[in-house]
C-alpha positions in Angstrom: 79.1 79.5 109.6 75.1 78.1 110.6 77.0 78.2 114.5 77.9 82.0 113.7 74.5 83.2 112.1 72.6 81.4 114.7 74.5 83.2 117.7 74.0 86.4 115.5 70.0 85.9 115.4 69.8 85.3 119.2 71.6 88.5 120.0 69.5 90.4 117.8 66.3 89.0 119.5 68.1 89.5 122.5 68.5 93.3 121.8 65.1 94.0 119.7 63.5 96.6 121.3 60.4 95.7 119.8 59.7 92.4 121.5 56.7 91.4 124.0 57.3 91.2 127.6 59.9 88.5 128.2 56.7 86.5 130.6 54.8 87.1 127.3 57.6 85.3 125.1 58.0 82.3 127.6 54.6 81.5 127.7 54.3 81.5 124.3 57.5 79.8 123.3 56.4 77.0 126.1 52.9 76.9 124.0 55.0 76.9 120.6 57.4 74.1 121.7 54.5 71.6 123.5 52.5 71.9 119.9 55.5 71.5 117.7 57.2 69.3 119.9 60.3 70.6 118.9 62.1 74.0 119.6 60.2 76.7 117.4 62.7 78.3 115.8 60.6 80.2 113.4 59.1 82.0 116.7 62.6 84.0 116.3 63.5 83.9 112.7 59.7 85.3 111.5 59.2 87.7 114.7 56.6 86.3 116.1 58.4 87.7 119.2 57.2 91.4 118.4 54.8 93.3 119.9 52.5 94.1 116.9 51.4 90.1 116.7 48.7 89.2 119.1 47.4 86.1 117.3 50.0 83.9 117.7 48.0 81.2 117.4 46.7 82.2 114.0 50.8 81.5 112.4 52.3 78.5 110.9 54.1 76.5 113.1 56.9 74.5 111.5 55.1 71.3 111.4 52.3 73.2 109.8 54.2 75.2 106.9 56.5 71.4 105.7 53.4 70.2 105.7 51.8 72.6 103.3 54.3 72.2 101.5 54.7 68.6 101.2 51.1 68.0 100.5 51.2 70.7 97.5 54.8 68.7 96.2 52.5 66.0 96.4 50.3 67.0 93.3 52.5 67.9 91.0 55.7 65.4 91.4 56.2 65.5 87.9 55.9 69.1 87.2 59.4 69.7 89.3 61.4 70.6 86.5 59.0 72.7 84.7 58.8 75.4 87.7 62.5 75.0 88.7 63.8 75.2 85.4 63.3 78.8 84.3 64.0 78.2 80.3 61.1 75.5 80.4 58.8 78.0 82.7 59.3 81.0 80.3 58.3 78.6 77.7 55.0 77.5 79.4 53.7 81.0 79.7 55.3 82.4 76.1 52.7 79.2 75.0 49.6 80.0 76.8 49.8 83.6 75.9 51.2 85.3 79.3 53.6 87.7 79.6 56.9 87.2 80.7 60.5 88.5 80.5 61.9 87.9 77.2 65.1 85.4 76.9 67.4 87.1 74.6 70.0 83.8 74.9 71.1 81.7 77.5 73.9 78.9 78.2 74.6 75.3 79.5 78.5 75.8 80.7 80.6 76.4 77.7 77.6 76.0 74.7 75.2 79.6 74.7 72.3 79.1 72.8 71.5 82.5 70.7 68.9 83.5 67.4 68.8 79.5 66.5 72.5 78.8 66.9 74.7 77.3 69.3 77.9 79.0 70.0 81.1 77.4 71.8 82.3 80.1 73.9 84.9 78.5 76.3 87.3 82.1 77.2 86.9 85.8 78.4 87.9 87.1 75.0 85.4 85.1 72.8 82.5 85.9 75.9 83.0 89.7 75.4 83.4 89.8 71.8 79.9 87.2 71.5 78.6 89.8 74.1 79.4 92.4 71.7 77.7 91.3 69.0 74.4 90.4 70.8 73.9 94.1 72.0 75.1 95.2 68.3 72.0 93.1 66.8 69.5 93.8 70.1 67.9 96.8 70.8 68.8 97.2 74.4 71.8 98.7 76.3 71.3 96.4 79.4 70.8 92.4 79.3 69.4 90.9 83.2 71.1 87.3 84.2 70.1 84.8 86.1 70.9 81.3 87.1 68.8 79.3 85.3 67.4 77.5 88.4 68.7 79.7 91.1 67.0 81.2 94.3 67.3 84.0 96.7 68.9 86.4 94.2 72.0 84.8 94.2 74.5 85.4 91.5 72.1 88.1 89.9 73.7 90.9 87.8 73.3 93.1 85.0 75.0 93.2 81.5 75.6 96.7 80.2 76.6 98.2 76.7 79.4 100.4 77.8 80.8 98.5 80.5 80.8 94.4 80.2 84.4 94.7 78.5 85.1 95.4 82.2 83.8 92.0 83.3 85.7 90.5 85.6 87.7 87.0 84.9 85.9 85.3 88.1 82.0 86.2 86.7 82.9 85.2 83.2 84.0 81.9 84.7 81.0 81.5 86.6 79.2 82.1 83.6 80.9 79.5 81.0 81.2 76.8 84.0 77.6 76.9 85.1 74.0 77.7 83.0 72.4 81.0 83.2 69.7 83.0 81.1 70.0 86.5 80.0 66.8 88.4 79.6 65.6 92.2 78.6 65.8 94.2 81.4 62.0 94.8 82.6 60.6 98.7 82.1 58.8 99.4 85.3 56.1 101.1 86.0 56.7 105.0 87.4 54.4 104.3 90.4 57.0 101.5 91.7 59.8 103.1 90.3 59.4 105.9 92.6 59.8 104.0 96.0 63.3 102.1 94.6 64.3 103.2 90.4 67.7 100.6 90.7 65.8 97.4 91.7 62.9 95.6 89.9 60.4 96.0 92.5 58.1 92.6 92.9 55.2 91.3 94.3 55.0 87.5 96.1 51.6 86.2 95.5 50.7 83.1 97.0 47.7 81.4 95.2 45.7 78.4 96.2 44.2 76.1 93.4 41.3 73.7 94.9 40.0 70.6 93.4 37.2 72.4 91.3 40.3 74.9 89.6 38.9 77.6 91.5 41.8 80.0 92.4 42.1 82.0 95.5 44.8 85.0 96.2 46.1 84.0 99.9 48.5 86.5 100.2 50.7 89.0 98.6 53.9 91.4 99.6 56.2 94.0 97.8 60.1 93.7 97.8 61.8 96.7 97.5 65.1 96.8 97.3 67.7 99.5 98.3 69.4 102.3 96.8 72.0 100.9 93.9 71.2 97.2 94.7 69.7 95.5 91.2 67.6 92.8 93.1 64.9 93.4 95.3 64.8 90.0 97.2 64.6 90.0 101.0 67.8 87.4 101.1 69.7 90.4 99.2 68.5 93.0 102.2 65.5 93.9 100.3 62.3 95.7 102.4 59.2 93.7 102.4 55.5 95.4 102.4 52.3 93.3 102.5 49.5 94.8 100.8 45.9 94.2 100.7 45.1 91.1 99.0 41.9 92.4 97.4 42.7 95.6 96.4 46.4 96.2 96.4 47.0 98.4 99.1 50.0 98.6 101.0 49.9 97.9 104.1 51.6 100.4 106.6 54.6 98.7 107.9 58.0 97.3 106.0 60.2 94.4 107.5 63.7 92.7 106.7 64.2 89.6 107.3 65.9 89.2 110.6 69.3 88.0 108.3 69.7 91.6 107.2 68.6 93.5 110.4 65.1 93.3 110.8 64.4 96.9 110.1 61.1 98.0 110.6 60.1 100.9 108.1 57.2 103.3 107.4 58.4 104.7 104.6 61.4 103.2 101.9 64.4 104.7 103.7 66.2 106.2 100.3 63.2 107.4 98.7 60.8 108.5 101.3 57.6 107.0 99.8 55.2 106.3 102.5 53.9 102.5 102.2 50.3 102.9 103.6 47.8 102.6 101.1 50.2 103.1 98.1 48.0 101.2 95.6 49.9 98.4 93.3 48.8 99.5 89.7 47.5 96.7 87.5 46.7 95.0 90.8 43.4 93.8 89.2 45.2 92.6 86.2 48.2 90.8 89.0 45.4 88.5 89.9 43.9 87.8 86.8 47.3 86.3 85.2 47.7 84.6 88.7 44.8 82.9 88.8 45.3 82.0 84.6 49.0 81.1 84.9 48.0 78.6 87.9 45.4 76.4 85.8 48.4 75.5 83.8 50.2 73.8 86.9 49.3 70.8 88.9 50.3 72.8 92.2 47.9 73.7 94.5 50.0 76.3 96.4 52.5 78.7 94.5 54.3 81.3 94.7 54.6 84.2 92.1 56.6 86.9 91.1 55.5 89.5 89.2 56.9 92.6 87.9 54.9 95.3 86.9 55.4 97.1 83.9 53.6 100.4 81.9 51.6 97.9 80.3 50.6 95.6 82.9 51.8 93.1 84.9 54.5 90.2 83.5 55.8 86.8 85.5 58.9 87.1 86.7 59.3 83.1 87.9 57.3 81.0 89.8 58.1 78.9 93.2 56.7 75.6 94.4 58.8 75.5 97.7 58.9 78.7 98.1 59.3 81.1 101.8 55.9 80.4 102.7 56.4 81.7 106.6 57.0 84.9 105.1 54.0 84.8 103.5 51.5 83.7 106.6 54.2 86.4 108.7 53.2 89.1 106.0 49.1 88.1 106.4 49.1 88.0 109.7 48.8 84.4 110.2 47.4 82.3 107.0 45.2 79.6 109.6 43.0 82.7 109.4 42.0 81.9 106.2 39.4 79.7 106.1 40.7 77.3 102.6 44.1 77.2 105.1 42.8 75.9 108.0 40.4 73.6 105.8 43.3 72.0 104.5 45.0 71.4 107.5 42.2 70.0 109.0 41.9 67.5 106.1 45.2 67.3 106.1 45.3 66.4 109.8 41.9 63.7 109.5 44.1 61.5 106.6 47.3 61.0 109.2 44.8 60.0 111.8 
């Protein structure tokens, strides 16, 4: 399968009609490869290829982004479980006062924890009638479920009213076999709803925490998903769109991964919503609860996801090894920033 993806990525470089010259691509593959001292991949994978990126040298190289990484891990060993673990996560925020999806219930396997009780639930027919009573006592029509410590949108659905008595016998037995949480389904706001109304469209904002608990904003992107799809990830074929990081512009171009086709797009192609300059609403308010959220982790580099809804923004989840290439691909190259390169540089002094 790796053997069959990887063959599928070469041919798509192969064919992208939006690559440099191919004397501009050795050269900088050769410059890539001596400094890594291994094959770049990510040249490929995060486009570096293309034409529109001139600073090559200002990316990540692979050495460079596990390292990040690592040294952030480093900080904040013990604090694993608390960001992987979205049940204790939704429970840090609901105590510091910051707004997050509710959890209407949620289950290890077989025992589903609901209103103070725990319920055995171990068959299809006592799932859907325990499903039936939770929308009879809730005021929703739609419940949102995720794996409790899952990634990349996988195994994300949605719960509806009039339809889970059509649940197939293969999700309900992915359901009482593993652990998921079931949340209210998030209101967006109009001005996002407009580009994609199926998909929960959310912003990636990578915040830095320094020694003094001074937080910086280093980047932050859009996913938007597609027409019918619930999830908005860029694993799931979703469209990603940087924006400005202080003011919550978007930026003019959109990008899949190179997975799902590496599209490049000017406008979402369902809706027809130009991306440039399309201001984020609340975007002042995004990097307020950012910046609060993080003093309440030992991390220095995070990820967030954040929904906005008509009342302001709400945290999604939050990642502590998170896609951070897509990140520096979407800021056009994070060793611009100057707190980047300062900690690789100390970074780089310590292994000396």
């Amino acid at each position: 399968m790796k053997h069959k993806r990887n063959v599928e990525i070469l041919w798509f470089f192969i064919k992208d009609k939006s690559k440099k010259n191919w004397l501009q691509i050795i050269k900088e593959l050769t410059s890539q490869f001596i400094s890594q001292r291994k094959i770049p991949v990510n040249y490929i994978t995060n486009l570096l290829y293309r034409k529109e990126i001139t600073n090559i040298e200002d990316y990540l190289n692979l050495n460079e982004n596990n390292t990040l990484l690592s040294w952030s891990y480093s900080h904040a060993k013990d604090e694993i479980g608390l960001v992987e673990n979205k049940l204790l996560f939704n429970d840090l925020m609901l105590k510091n006062n910051i707004s997050t999806p509710k959890i209407i219930f949620y289950n290890s396997k077989n025992s589903f924890y609901y209103n103070h009780e725990i319920l055995n639930i171990d068959s299809k027919k006592s799932f859907l009638f325990f499903l039936g009573n939770v929308f009879k006592n809730e005021e929703t029509d739609r419940i949102f479920c995720k794996p409790i410590d899952g990634s990349m949108g996988k195994n994300i659905f949605i719960l509806e009213k009039n339809k889970y008595k059509n649940l197939s016998e293969n999700v309900v037995n992915m359901i009482i076999t593993e652990s998921f949480i079931f949340q209210e389904v998030v209101l967006q706001h109009e001005i996002l709803k407009k580009i994609n109304d199926s998909s929960l469209n959310t912003l990636r904002v990578v915040t830095y925490k320094n020694k003094e608990n001074i937080v910086e904003v280093l980047s932050g992107f859009i996913r938007l998903g597609r027409k019918g799809a619930i999830v908005d990830n860029a694993h799931a074929g979703g469209i990603v769109v940087s924006f400005n990081k202080y003011s919550g512009k978007m930026r003019p171009m959109g990008l899949q991964l190179i997975d799902n086709g590496g599209g490049i797009f000017y406008h979402h192609p369902d809706s027809s919503i130009v991306f440039e300059d399309y201001q984020i609403p609340y975007y002042s308010e995004v990097i307020d609860v950012v910046s609060k959220a993080s003093r309440f982790l030992k991390f220095p580099l995070l990820g967030w996801d954040v929904a906005i809804t008509p009342n302001g923004p709400t945290i999604v989840e939050v990642n502590h090894n998170f896609h951070l290439f897509l990140s520096d691909r979407m800021e056009n190259g994070f060793k611009r920033i100057p707190s980047v390169k300062k900690i690789l540089e100390q970074i780089h002094q310590k292994n000396i």
